[in-house]
C-alpha positions as CSV (number, residue, x, y, z in Angstrom):
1,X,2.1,-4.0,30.6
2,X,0.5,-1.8,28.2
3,X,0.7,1.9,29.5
4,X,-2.2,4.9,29.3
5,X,0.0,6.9,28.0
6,X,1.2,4.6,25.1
7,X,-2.7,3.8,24.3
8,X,-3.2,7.4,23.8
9,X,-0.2,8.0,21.7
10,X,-0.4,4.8,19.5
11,X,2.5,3.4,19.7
12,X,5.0,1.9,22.6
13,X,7.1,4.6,23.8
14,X,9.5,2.7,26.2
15,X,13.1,4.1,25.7
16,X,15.6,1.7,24.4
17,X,19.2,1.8,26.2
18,X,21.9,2.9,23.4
19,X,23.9,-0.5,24.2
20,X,20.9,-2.8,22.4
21,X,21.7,-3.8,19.1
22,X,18.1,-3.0,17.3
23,X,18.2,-5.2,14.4
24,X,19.5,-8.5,16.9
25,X,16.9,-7.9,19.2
26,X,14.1,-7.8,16.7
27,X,15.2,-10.6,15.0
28,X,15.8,-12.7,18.1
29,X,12.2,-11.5,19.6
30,X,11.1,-12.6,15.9
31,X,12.4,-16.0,16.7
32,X,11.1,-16.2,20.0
33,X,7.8,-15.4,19.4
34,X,7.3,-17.1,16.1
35,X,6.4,-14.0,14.3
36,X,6.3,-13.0,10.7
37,X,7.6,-9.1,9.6
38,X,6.4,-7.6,6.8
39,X,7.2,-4.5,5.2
40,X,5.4,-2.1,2.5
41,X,7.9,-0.5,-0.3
42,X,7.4,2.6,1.2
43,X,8.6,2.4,4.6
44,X,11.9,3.4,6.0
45,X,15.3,1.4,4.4
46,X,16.3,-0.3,7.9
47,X,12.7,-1.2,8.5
48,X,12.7,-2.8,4.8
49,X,16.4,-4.5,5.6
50,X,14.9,-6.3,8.8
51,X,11.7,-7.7,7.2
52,X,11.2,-10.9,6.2
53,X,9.2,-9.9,3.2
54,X,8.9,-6.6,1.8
55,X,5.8,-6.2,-1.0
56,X,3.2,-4.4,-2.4
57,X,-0.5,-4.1,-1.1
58,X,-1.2,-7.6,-3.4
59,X,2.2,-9.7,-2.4
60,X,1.6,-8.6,1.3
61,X,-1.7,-9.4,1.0
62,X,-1.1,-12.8,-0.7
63,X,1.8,-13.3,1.9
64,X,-0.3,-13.2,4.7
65,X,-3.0,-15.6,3.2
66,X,-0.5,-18.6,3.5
67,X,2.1,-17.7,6.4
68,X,2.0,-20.2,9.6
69,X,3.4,-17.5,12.1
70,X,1.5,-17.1,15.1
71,X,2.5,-13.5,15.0
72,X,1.7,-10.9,12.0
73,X,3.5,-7.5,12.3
74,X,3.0,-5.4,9.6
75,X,5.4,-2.4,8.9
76,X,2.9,-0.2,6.8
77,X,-0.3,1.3,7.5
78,X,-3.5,0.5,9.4
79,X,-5.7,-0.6,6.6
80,X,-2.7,-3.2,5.7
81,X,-3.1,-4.4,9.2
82,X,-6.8,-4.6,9.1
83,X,-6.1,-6.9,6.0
84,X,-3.5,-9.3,7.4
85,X,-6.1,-9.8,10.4
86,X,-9.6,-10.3,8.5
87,X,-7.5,-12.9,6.3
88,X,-6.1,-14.4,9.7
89,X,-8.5,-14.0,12.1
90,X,-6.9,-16.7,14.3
91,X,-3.1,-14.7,14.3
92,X,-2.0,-11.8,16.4
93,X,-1.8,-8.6,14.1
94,X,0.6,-5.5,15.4
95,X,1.5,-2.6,13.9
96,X,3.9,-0.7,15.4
97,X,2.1,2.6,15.9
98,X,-1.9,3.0,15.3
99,X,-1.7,6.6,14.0
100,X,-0.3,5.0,10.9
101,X,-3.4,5.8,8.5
102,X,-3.7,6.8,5.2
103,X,-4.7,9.6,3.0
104,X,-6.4,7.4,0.5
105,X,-8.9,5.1,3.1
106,X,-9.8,8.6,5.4
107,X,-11.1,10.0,1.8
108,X,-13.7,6.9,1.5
109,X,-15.5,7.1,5.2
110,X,-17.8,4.4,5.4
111,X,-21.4,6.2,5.7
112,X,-20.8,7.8,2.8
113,X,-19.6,5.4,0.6
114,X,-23.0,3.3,1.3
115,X,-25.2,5.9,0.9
116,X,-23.0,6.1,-2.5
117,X,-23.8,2.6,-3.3
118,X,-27.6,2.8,-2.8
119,X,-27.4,5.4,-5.6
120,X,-26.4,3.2,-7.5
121,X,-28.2,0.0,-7.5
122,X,-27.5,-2.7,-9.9
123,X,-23.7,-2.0,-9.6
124,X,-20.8,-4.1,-8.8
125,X,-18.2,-2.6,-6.2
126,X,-15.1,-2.8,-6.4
127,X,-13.0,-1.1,-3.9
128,X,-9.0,-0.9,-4.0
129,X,-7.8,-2.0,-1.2
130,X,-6.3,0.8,0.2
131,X,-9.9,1.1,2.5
132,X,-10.8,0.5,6.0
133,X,-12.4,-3.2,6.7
134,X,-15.4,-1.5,6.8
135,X,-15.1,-0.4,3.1
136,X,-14.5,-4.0,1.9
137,X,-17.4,-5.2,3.7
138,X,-19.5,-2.8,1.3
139,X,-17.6,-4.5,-1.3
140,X,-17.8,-7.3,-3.5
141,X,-14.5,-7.8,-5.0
142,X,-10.9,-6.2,-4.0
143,X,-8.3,-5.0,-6.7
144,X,-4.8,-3.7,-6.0
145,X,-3.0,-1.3,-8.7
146,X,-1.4,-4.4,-9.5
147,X,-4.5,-6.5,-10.8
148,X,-7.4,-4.0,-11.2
149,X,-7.1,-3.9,-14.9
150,X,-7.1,-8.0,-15.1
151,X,-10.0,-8.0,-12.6
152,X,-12.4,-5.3,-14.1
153,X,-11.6,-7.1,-17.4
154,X,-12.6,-10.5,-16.0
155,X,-16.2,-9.1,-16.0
156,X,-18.7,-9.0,-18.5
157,X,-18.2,-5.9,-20.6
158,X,-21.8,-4.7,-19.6
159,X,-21.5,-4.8,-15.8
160,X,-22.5,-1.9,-14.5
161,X,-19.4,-1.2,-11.9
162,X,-18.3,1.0,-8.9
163,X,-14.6,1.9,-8.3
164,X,-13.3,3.5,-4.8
165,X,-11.6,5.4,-3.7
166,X,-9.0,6.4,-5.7
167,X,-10.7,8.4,-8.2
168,X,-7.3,8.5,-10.9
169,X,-6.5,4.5,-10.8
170,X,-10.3,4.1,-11.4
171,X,-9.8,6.8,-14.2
172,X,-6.7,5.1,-15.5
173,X,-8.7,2.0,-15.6
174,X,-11.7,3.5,-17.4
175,X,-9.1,4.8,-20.0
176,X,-7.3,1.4,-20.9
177,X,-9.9,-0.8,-20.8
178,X,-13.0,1.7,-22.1
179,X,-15.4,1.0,-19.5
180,X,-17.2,3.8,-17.6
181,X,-16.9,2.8,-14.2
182,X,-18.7,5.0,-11.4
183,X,-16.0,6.5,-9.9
184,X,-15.7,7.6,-6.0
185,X,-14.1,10.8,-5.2
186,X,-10.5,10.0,-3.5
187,X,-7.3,10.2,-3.8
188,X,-3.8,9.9,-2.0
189,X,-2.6,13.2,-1.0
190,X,1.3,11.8,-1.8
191,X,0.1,10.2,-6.0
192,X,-1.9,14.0,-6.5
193,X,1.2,16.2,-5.5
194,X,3.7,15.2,-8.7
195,X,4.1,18.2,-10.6
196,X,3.8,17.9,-14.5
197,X,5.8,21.0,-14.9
198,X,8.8,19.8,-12.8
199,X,9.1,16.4,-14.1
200,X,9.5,17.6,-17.9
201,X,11.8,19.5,-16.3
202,X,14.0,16.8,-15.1
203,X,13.4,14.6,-18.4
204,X,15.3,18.1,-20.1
205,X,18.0,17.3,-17.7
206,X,17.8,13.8,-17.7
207,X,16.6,13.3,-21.6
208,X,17.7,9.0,-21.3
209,X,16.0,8.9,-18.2
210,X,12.8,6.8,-18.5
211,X,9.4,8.0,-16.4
212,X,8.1,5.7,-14.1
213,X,4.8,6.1,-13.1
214,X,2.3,4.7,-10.5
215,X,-1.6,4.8,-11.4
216,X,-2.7,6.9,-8.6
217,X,-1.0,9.7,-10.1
218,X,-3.1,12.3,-12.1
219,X,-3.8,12.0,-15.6
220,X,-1.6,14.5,-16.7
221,X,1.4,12.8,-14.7
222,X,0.5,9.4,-15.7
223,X,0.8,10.7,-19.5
224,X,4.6,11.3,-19.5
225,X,5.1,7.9,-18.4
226,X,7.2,5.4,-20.2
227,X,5.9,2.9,-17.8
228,X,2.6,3.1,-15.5
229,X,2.2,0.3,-12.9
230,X,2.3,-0.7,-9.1
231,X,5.6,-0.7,-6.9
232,X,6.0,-4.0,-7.6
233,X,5.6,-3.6,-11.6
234,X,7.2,-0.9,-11.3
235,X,10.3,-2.4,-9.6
236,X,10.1,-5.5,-12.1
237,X,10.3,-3.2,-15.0
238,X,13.6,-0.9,-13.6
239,X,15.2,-4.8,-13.2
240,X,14.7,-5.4,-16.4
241,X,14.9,-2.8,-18.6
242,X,18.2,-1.0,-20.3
243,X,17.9,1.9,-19.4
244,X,20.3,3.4,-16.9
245,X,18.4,6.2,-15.7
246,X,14.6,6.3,-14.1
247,X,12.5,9.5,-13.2
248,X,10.0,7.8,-10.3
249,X,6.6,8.6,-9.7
250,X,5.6,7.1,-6.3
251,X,6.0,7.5,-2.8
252,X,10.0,7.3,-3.0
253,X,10.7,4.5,-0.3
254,X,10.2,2.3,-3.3
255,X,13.8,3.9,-4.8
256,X,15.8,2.1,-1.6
257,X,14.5,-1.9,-3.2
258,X,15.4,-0.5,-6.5
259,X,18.8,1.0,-5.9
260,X,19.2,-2.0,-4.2
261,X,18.5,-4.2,-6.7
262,X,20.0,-2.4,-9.5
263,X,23.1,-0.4,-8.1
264,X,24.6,0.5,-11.4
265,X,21.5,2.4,-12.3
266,X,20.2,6.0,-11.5
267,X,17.2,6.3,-10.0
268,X,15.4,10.2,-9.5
269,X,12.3,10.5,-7.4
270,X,10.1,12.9,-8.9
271,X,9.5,16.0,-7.6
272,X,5.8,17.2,-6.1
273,X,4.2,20.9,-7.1
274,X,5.5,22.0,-3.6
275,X,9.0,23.4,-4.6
276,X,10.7,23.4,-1.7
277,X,10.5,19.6,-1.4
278,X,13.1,17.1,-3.4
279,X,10.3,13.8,-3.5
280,X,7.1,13.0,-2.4
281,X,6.8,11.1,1.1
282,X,3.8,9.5,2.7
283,X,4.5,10.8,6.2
284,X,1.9,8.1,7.9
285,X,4.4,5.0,6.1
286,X,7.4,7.1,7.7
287,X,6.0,6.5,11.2
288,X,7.2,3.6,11.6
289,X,11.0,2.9,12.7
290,X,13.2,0.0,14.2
291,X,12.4,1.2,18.0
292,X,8.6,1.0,17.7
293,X,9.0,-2.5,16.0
294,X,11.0,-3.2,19.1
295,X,8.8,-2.1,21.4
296,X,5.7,-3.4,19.3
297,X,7.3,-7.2,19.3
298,X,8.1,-7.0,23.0
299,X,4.9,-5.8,23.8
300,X,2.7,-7.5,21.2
301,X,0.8,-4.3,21.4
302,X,-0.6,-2.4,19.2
303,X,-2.7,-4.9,18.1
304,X,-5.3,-5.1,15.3
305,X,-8.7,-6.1,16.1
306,X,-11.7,-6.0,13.4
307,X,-15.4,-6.6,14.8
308,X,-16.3,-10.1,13.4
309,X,-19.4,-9.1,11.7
310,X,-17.4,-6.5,9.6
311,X,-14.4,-9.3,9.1
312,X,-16.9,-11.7,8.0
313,X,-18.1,-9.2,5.2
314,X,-15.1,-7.9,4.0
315,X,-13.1,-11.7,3.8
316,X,-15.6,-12.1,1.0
317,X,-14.2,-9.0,-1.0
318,X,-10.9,-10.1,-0.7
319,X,-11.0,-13.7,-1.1
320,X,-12.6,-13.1,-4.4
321,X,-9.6,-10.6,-4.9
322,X,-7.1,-13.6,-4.3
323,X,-9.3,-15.7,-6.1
324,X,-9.2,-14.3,-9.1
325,X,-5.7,-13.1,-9.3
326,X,-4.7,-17.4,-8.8
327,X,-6.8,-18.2,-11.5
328,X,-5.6,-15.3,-13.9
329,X,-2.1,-16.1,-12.6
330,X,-1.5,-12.7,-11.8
């Protein structure tokens, strides 16, 4: 039975006695219930360990698209949730605690936005899809930092084209590909807070180290890069390259998948302008932790609900996201 006071705090709060092994009993409730855990790079390392996939915004996306568990939990943030259930309508979503937003969607709010759009008629939207369902239903195709360049590319050079939210990956694309996308004022309050100054700082201390840097980041940041892409890019390229030391600019749960994967190699998150802080952190992907999943599998609450006119709209947006990335083989 769900609680009051759980609903108004977001999340299960039933104590867990010290004597339950965490990562058994999620597993075995897992089992039980025939449910599927997925995890964003930028959650906590145990909840990442327990998963049964662990992507970026695309893999999760695509993951969720195919899977035949009856249950969806989704260790990450509300909008991923909102996502997993417009693409399975039919599934039960959780996430383990509601107040798990994000900086990036909040900046977008949906009134706005389509007054935006009416400004500009004649314009294709595409929206990232870090944005509320209600965002995607305003929208007619959605990109990840993973395939936006591949996607705004697949159109004719002429479109006339609308980018949101994020405000520097639509800038980033405008720059590499030379369109002149309308771009929506918003950003991620963890990609603006890199500090130029204290990352040439390291690279003086660190002058092998290679700069690794995600597209939501600031021009200025994204300059020093040796390599800009998405987690998962990002991650393919630390595999793969020589080099033995990385500088990394993103939220730094993605360092735990690529010390992980690379052990021998040395991997530095990069600082933000506040210099009392060692890495950047998105504090809403940090909510969520083994006893919440715990709680949220035993509970199958929170769940994720998204009013079917709104669902209906914004499948289209991301159906011709997934589209589009099969066909390009992205």
């Amino acid at each position: 039975m769900v609680k009051k006071e759980w609903i108004e705090k977001g999340f299960a709060d039933e104590p867990i006695a010290d004597t339950i092994n965490l990562k058994e009993a999620i597993r075995q409730l897992a089992k039980e219930k025939n449910a599927i855990i997925m995890a964003h790079y930028y959650t906590e390392p145990d909840v990442q360990d327990i998963a049964d996939f662990v992507g970026d915004s695309l893999a999760l996306a695509q993951y969720a698209a195919k899977t035949d568990a009856s249950i969806i939990v989704m260790c990450g943030v509300h909008f991923m949730g909102e996502t997993n259930k417009i693409l399975c309508p039919d599934k039960t979503v959780l996430v383990p605690d509601l107040n798990a937003s994000c900086s990036l969607a909040e900046s977008c709010p949906a009134d706005a936005f389509e007054q935006f759009v009416k400004a500009h008629p004649g314009h294709t939207v595409i929206s990232y899809v870090n944005t509320t369902a209600a965002i995607k239903a305003l929208t007619d195709v959605v990109v990840t930092s993973g395939n936006a360049r591949q996607i705004v590319e697949s159109m004719p050079k002429d479109e006339k084209i609308i980018f949101g939210p994020d405000q520097n990956l639509g800038g980033y694309i405008n720059s590499i590909t030379g369109r002149e996308m309308v771009l929506w004022n918003g950003a991620c309050h963890v990609h603006e807070k890199f500090s130029v100054e204290r990352i040439i700082a390291l690279k003086k201390q660190y002058p092998e180290a290679k700069i690794l840097v995600h597209p939501e980041c600031k021009g200025p940041v994204v300059k020093l890069a040796d390599k800009v892409g998405s987690t998962a890019a990002l991650l393919k390229f630390a595999i793969a390259d020589a080099t033995d030391t990385f500088i990394v600019a993103t939220e730094s749960g993605i360092l735990h998948k690529m010390q992980q994967a690379c052990p021998q190699k040395t991997f530095i998150p990069a600082p933000p302008d506040d210099s009392t802080c060692a890495c950047n952190e998105c504090n809403y992907m940090k909510l969520i932790n083994l006893r919440k999943l715990y709680n949220c599998l035993k509970y199958e609450w929170p769940q994720i609900e998204v009013e079917e006119k709104v669902a209906q709209q914004a499948v289209k947006s991301i159906n011709r996201m997934l589209e589009i990335s099969e066909r390009l083989g992205i």
